[in-house]
N, C-alpha and C positions, 0 to 999 in steps of 0.2 A: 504494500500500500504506500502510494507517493505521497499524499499530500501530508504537512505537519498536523498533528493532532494535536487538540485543546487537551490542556493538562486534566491529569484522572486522578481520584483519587480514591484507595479503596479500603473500609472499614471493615476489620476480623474482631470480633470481640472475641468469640470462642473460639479459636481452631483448634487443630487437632492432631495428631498422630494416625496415620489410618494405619490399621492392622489387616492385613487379607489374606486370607487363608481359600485355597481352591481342593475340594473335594473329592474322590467319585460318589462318596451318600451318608446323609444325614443319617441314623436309627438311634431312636430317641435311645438314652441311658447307656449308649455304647461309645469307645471311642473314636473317633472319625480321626485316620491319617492323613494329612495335607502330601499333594500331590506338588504344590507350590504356594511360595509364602512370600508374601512384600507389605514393606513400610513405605510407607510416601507422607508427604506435607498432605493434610489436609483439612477440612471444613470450607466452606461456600465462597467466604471473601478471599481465602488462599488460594483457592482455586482458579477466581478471577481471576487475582493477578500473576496466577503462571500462565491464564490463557494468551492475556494483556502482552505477555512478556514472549511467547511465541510469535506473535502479531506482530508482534515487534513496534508497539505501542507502551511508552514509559508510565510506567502507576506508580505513583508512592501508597507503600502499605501500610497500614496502624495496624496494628494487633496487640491484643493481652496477651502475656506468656507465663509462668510458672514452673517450678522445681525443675527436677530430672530429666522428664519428660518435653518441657517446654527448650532445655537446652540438649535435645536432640533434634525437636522440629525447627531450631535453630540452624544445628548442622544439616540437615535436607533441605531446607530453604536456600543454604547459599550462593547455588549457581541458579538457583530456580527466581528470585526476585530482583527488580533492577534494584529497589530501595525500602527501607522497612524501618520504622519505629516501633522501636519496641517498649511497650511498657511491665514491669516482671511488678509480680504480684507474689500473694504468700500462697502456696498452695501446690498443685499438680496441672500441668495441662493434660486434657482426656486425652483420652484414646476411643477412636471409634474403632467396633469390629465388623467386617465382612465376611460373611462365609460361600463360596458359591459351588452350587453343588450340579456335578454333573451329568446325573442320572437320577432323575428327571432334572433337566438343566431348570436352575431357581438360584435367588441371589435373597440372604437373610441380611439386616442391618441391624448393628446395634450403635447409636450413640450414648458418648462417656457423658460423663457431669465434670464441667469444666471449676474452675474455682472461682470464687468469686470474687469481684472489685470492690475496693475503699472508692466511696464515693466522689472523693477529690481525685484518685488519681484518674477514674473516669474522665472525671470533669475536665481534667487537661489533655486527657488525650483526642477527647473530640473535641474541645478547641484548635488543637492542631490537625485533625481531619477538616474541620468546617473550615479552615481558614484556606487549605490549600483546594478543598472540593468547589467552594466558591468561585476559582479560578478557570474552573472549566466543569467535568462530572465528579459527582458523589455516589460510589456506589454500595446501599446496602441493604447485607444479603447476610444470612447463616441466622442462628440460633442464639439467644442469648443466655448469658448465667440466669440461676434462682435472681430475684431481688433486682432487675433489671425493667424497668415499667414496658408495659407492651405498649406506650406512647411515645418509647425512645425513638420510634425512626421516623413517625410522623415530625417531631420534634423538630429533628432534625431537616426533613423537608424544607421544611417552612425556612428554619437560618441558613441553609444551603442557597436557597431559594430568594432569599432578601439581599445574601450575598452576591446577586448572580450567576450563582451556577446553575446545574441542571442534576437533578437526584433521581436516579436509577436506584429500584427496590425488586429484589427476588425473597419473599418471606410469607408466611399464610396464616391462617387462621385472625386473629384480632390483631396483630401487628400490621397484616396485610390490609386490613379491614378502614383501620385508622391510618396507615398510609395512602389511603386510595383517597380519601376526605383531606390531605395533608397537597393534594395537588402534584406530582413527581412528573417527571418529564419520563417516564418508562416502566413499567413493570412487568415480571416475565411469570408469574403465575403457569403450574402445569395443566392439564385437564383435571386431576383429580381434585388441585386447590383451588381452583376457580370453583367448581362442583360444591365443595365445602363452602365456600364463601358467600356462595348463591343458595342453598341448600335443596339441591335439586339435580339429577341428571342431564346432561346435555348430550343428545342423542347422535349428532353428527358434527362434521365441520362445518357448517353451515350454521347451526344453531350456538355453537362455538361463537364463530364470527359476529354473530348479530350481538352478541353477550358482551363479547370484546367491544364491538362499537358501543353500546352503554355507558359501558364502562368508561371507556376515550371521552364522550362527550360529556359525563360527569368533571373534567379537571384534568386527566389523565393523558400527555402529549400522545404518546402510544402503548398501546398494549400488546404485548408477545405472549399468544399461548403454546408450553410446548405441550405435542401432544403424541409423543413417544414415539414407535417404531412409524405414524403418519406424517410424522416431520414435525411442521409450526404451521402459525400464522400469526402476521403481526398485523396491527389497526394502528393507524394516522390519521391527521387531521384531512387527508387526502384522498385516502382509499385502504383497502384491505387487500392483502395478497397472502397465497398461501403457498407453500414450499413442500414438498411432500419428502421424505428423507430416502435417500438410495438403500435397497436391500443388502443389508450384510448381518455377519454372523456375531452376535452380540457378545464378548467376555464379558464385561462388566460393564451398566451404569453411570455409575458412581461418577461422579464429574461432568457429565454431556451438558446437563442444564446452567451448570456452569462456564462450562465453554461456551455455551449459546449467550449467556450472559456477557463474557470477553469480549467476544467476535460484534454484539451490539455495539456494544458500546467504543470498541474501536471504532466500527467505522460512522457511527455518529458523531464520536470525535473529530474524524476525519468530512465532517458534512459527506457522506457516501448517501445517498438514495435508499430508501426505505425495500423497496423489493432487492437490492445487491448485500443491503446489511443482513435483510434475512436469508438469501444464497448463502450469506457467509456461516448465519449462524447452526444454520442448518448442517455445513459443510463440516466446521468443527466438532459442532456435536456429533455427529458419523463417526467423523474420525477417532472420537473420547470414545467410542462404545466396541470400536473394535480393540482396544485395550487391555493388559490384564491390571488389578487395583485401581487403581485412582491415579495410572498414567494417562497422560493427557495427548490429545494431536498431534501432529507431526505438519511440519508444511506438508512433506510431501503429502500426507493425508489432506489438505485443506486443498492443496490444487489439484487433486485427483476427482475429490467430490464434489468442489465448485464445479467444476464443469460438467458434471451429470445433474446439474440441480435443476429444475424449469421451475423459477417461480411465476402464479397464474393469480391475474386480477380476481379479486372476487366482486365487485361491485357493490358492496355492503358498507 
């Protein structure tokens, strides 16, 4: 991608250690031998900015860290992030576990319990997130500790917002609920969280679509729904387009919606056209799913699937 990108900026409260363990079969009370086992950096905003940082798109990261733990996701982060604030706390950083089992092929998730923050050191570290996301985007996404108000990311909208930047949200349930009312220039909701949020099934993409538009004209620049092995579709002030995702053979997960997240936000950074941003994002999440753990895209992944991608107006 040529053109310079508006600075990014992106918020981890919780990350993580991800643990993954690959199977042939679960049986319940017995013990299961791993066929293969990896550690990687992860949780939602780390994941942005490894996507950010393949794209080759600069983010400064914020993240809480702790004990042991936090200074081994330390050492897997350091070729993986251009830049990082760190703020260390009293405690442990979680560890999340994956198990994927492959017969019957199925993916189990567990997330840790991260530790929790002193309310002032909070308080300074998204000072210096608002100050730099202001600048250009703000993106957030992942889970927060206990004691952590589900009106922290609307909150933040709105200051991100007065600052002139623009605030990108991937979260659900009442966080997502109140950031939608907080006005964000993007949110990437999946089918399932959209579902919850509206509390109802949504039977096609088409009814998808119309939900997203709602949504958009609520406050909302654009909405991106991902909707798994059918690809996305994202809603603009201009129109809806949908991207449907290339067939391939899934390892893991764990990360795509994140990359899809990167890949937006790159190239909005880069003012890129709303149906190429969702080519992209569609592209890298591909690429995240043919993965094993919580590695992430490859270029050569990005320009293999960009090019099988046909994103299709919808007129919605």
């Amino acid at each position: 991608m040529e053109n310079q990108p508006l600075p990014v900026a992106v918020l981890s409260l919780n990350p993580a250690v991800d643990m993954t363990y690959e199977v042939p079969r679960l049986i319940a009370d017995q013990k299961a031998h791993a066929v293969a086992t990896r550690f990687d950096p992860g949780g939602n905003g780390i994941n942005v900015g490894r996507a950010l940082k393949r794209l080759e798109t600069f983010a400064y990261s914020y993240c809480v860290v702790a004990g042991e733990i936090g200074e081994l996701l330390k050492h897997l982060l350091r070729q993986q992030l251009d830049w990082v604030d760190y703020e260390e706390v009293e405690g442990e950083t979680r560890i999340n576990g994956t198990a994927i089992e492959q017969h019957p092929r199925a993916q189990y998730e567990i997330s840790g319990i991260g530790p929790s923050i002193p309310p002032l050191q909070l308080d300074n570290l998204l000072e210096r997130f608002e100050e730099q996301a202001g600048k250009g985007f703000g993106v957030l996404t992942g889970s927060t500790q206990n004691g952590v108000p589900p009106e922290l990311y609307a909150d933040l909208i709105r200051r991100i917002t007065a600052r002139g930047g623009r605030a990108v949200v991937d979260s659900h349930d009442e966080a997502l609920r109140l950031a939608i009312e907080a006005g964000p220039f993007l949110i990437k909701p999946n089918r399932y969280e959209l579902e919850t949020l509206l509390g109802r099934r949504l039977k096609d993409t088409k009814t998808v679509a119309a939900e997203a538009r709602t949504l958009q004209r609520s406050g909302v620049n654009h909405v991106c729904v991902s909707l798994g092995e059918d690809g996305a579709l994202l809603t603009g002030p201009d129109n809806s387009y949908y991207a449907p995702a290339p067939k391939v053979d899934v390892r893991s997960s764990v990360g795509a919606g994140d990359s899809m997240v990167g890949a937006l936000v790159a190239a909005f950074s880069r003012d890129i056209a709303p149906p190429e941003a969702l080519r992209l994002g569609v592209a890298c999440a591909t690429g995240t799913v043919t993965r094993p753990g919580t590695e992430l895209f490859s270029a050569d992944d990005v320009q293999h699937y960009f090019d099988a991608i046909e994103v299709r107006r919808l007129d919605i």
